[in-house]
C-alpha positions as CSV (number, residue, x, y, z in Angstrom):
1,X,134.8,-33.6,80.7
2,X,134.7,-31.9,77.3
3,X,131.7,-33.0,76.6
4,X,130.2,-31.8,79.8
5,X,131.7,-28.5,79.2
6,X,130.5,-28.3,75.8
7,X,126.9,-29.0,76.8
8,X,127.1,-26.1,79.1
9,X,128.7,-24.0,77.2
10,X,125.7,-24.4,74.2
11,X,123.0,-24.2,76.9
12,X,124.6,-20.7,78.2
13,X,124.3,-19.5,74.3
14,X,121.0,-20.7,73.9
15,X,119.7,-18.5,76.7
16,X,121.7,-15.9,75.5
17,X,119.8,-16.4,72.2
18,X,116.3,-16.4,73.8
19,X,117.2,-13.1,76.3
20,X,118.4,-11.5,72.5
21,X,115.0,-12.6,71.4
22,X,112.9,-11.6,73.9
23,X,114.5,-7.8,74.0
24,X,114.3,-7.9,70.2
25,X,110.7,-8.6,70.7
26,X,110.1,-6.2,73.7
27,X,111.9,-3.8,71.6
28,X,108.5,-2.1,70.6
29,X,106.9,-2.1,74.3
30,X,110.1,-0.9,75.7
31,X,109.9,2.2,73.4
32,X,106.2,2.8,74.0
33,X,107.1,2.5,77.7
34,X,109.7,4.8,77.5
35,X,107.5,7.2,75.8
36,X,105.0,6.9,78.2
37,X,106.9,7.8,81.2
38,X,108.4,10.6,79.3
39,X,104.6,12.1,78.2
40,X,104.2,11.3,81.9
41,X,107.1,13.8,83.3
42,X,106.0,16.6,80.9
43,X,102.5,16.0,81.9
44,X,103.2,16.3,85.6
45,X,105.0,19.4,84.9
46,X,102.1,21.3,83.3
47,X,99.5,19.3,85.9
48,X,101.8,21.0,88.3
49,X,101.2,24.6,87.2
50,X,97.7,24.6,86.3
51,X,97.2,23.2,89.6
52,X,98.6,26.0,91.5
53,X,97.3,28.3,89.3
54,X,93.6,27.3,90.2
55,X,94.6,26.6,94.0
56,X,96.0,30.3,94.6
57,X,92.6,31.9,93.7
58,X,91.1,29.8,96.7
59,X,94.0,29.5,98.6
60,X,95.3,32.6,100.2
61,X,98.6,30.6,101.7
62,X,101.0,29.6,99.0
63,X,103.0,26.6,100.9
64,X,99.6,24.7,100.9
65,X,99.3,25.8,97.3
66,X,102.5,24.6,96.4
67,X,102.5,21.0,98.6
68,X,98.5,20.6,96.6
69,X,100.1,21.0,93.4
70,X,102.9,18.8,94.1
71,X,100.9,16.5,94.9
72,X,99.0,16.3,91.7
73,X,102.1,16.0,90.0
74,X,103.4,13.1,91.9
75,X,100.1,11.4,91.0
76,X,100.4,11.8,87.4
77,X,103.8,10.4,87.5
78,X,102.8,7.6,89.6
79,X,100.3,7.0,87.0
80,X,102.3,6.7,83.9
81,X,105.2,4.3,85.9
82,X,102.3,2.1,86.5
83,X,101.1,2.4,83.0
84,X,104.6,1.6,81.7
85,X,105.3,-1.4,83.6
86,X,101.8,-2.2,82.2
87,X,103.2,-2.2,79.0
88,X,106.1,-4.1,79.0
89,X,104.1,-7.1,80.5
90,X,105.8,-6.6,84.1
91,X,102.4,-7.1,85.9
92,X,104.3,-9.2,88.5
93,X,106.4,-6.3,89.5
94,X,103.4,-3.8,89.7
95,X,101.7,-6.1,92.0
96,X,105.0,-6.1,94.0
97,X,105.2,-2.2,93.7
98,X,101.4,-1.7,95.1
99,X,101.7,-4.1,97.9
100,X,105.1,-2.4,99.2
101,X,103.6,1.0,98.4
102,X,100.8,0.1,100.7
103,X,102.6,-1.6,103.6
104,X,104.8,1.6,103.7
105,X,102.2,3.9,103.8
106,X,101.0,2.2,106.6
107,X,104.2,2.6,108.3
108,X,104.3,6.4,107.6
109,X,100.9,7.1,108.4
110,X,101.0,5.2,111.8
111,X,104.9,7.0,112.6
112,X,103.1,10.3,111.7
113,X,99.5,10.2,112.4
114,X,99.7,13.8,114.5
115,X,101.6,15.3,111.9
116,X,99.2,14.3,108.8
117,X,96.5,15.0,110.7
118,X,97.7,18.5,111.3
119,X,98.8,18.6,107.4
120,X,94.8,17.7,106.3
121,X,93.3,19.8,108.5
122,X,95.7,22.9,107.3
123,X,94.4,22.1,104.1
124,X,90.7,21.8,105.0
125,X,90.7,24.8,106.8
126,X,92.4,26.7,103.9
127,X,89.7,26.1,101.8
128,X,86.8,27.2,104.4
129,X,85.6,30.1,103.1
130,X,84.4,31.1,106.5
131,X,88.1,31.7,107.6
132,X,90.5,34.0,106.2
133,X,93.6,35.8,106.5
134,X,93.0,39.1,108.3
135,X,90.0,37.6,109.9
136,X,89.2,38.1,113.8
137,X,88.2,34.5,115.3
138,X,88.1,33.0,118.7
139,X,88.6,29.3,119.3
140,X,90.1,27.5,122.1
141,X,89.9,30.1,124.6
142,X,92.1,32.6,122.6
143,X,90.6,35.2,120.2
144,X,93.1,37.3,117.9
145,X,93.6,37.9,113.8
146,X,94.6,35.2,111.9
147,X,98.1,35.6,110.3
148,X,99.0,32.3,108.8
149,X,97.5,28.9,108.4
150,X,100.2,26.5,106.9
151,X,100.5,22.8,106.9
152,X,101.1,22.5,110.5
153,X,100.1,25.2,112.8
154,X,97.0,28.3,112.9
155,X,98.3,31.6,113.7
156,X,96.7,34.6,116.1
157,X,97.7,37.7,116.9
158,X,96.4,38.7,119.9
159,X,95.2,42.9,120.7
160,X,98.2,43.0,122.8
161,X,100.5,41.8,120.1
162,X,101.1,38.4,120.8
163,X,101.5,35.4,118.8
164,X,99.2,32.6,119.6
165,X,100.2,29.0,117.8
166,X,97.6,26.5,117.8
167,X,97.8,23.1,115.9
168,X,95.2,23.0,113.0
169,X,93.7,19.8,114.1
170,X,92.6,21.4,117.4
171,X,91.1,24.5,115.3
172,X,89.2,22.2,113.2
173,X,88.2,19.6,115.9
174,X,86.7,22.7,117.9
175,X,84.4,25.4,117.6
176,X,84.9,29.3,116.2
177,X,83.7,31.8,116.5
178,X,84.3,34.6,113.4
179,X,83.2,38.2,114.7
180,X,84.4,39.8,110.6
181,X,81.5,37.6,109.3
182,X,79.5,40.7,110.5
183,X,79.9,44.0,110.0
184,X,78.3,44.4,113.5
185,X,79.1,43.8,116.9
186,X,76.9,45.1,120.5
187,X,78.5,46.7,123.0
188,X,77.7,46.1,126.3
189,X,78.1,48.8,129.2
190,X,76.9,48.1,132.8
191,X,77.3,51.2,135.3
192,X,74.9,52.1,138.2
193,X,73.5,55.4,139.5
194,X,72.6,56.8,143.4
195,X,69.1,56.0,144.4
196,X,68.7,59.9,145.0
197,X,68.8,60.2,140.9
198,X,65.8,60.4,138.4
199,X,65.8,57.1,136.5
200,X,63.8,58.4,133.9
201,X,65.9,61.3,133.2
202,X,69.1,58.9,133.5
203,X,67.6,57.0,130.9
204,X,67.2,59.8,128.4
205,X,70.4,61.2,128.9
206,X,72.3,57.8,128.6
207,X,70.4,57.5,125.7
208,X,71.2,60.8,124.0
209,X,74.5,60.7,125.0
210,X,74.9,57.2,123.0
211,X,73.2,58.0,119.9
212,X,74.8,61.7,119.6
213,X,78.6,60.5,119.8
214,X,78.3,57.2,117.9
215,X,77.6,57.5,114.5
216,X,76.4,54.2,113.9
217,X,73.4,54.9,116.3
218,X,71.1,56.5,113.7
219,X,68.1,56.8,116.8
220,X,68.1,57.1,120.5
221,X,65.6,53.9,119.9
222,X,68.3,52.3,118.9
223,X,69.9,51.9,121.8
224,X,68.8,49.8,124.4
225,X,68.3,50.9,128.3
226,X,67.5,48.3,131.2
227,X,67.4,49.0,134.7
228,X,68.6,45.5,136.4
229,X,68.9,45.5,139.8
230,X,68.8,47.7,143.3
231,X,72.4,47.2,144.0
232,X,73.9,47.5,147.9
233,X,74.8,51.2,147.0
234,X,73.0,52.1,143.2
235,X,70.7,51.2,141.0
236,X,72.3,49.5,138.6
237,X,71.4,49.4,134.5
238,X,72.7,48.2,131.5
239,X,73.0,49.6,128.2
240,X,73.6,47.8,124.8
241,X,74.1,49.7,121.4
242,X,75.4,48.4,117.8
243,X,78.0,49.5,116.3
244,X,80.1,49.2,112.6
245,X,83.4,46.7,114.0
246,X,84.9,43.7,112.9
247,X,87.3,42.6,116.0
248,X,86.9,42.7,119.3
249,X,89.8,45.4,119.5
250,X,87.3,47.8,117.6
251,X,84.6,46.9,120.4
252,X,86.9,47.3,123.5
253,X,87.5,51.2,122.0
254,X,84.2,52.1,121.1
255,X,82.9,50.5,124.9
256,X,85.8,52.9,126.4
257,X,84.5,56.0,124.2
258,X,81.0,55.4,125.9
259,X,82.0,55.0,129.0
260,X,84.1,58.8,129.4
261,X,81.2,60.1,127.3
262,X,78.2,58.8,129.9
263,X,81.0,59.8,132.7
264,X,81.2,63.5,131.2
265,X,77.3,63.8,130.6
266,X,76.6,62.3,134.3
267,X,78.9,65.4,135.9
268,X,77.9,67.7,134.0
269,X,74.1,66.7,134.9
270,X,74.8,66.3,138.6
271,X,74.4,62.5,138.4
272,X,76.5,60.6,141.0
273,X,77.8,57.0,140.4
274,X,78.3,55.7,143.7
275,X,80.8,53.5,144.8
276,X,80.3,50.8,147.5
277,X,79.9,52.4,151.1
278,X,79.6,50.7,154.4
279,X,77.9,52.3,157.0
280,X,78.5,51.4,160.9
281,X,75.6,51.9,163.3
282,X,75.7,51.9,166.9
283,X,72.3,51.3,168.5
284,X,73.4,50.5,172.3
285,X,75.6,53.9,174.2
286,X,78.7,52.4,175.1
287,X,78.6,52.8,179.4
288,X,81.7,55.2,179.4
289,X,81.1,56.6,183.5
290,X,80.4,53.2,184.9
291,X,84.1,52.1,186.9
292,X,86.3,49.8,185.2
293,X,86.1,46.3,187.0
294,X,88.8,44.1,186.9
295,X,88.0,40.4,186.2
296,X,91.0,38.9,188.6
């Protein structure tokens, strides 16, 4: 019994002895690694702020800024805790550490595939130069300024001052259309005149009136008259003009300018715009003096 305690007793010391050993000799890698992960952490910290520092100038929205530079930070420290256990000869572990890192991102990515996808396109979109805050865009059916574009949703604001909030994967899946790329947008103005008026001086005057209250219109040339149609109850025209706007807002006020302009010019001139008329027409003289018959 002694004897069997003895021999485990002596084998418990000797692994002591070799653990000792080992540590002893790991002494210098274990420093190094130590190091390494510390050069990492100050490293990240700096990555961190140059990072955002570059991202701001392209980025106008800071909490895509911030999550970009993050990022980059968590990458550098990934980096040197793989480098570390590199060093102290743990290659077992890192291979360990990769495979679960993988399996779990899996996990996330399939748990929140609509919210990542959201997340990437935010960040796409943020660095389209095409689309910016304070930019007037339709997409999806909706057309307003842009506000915000974060990590999860695109913000209009509609002309009548409501907020339209459309997930960034449907902006970026779908087409825009950016009216401040330009610095100039046609109106359109469709209006019709009585078939007892004189086209040709309709024409002139329409185009006078245009080109004398819009400053944009350097020429009556510039504007643009067609006569389109004999309607039921006018000849109808339309009229098309450019003009210095960046929204749609911009286009609806300068089309409602035109429109009490042309009105005022047209009375003053004696022009009549007609509104639809229905005109009954009896053919047959209704037999008034013959007797009323009754049927039963």
């Amino acid at each position: 019994m002694k004897s069997a305690l003895g021999e485990a007793f002596k084998q418990l010391v000797d692994k002591l002895q070799g653990w000792v050993g080992i540590i002893i000799k790991s002494i210098p890698n274990l420093i190094l690694a130590i190091f390494v992960l510390s050069a990492a952490y100050f490293l990240a910290k700096y990555t961190r702020k140059l990072v955002l520092k570059l991202i701001e100038k392209r980025v106008s929205q800071i909490s895509i800024a911030l999550v970009i530079s993050k990022i980059a930070a968590v990458v550098v420290v990934v980096t040197g805790l793989f480098l570390a256990l590199g060093i102290l000869n743990l290659g077992k572990m890192l291979t360990s550490l990769l495979a679960g890192a993988g399996v779990a991102g899996l996990a996330i990515g399939l748990a929140l595939q609509g919210t990542l996808s959201n997340t990437f396109a935010g960040v796409v979109i943020s660095f389209r130069e095409r689309i910016q805050i304070g930019n007037w865009i339709e997409t999806n059916g909706y057309s307003g300024e842009v506000v915000d574009v974060n990590l999860k949703e695109f913000v209009l604001k509609e002309a009548d001052n409501n907020m339209v909030i459309i997930p960034n994967k449907t902006v970026l899946e779908n087409p825009l259309k950016n009216y401040s790329l330009t610095t100039k947008m046609r109106v359109s103005l469709e209006c019709g005149v009585g078939y007892d008026s004189d086209l040709e001086a309709v024409k002139q005057l329409t185009k006078e009136t245009i080109s004398s209250v819009f400053t944009q219109v350097e020429e009556e040339k510039d504007v643009e008259f067609y006569y389109t149609e004999f309607g039921d109850s006018s000849i109808n025209f339309l009229c098309r003009f450019w003009i210095d706007a960046e929204s749609m807002l911009e286009k609806l006020k300068a089309k409602t300018t035109a429109i009490i302009e042309i009105k005022k010019a047209y009375d003053k001139a004696g022009i009549n715009i007609p509104f639809p008329i229905r005109t009954l027409q009896f053919d047959n003289k209704l037999a008034v003096d013959k007797p009323f018959v009754n049927a039963d």
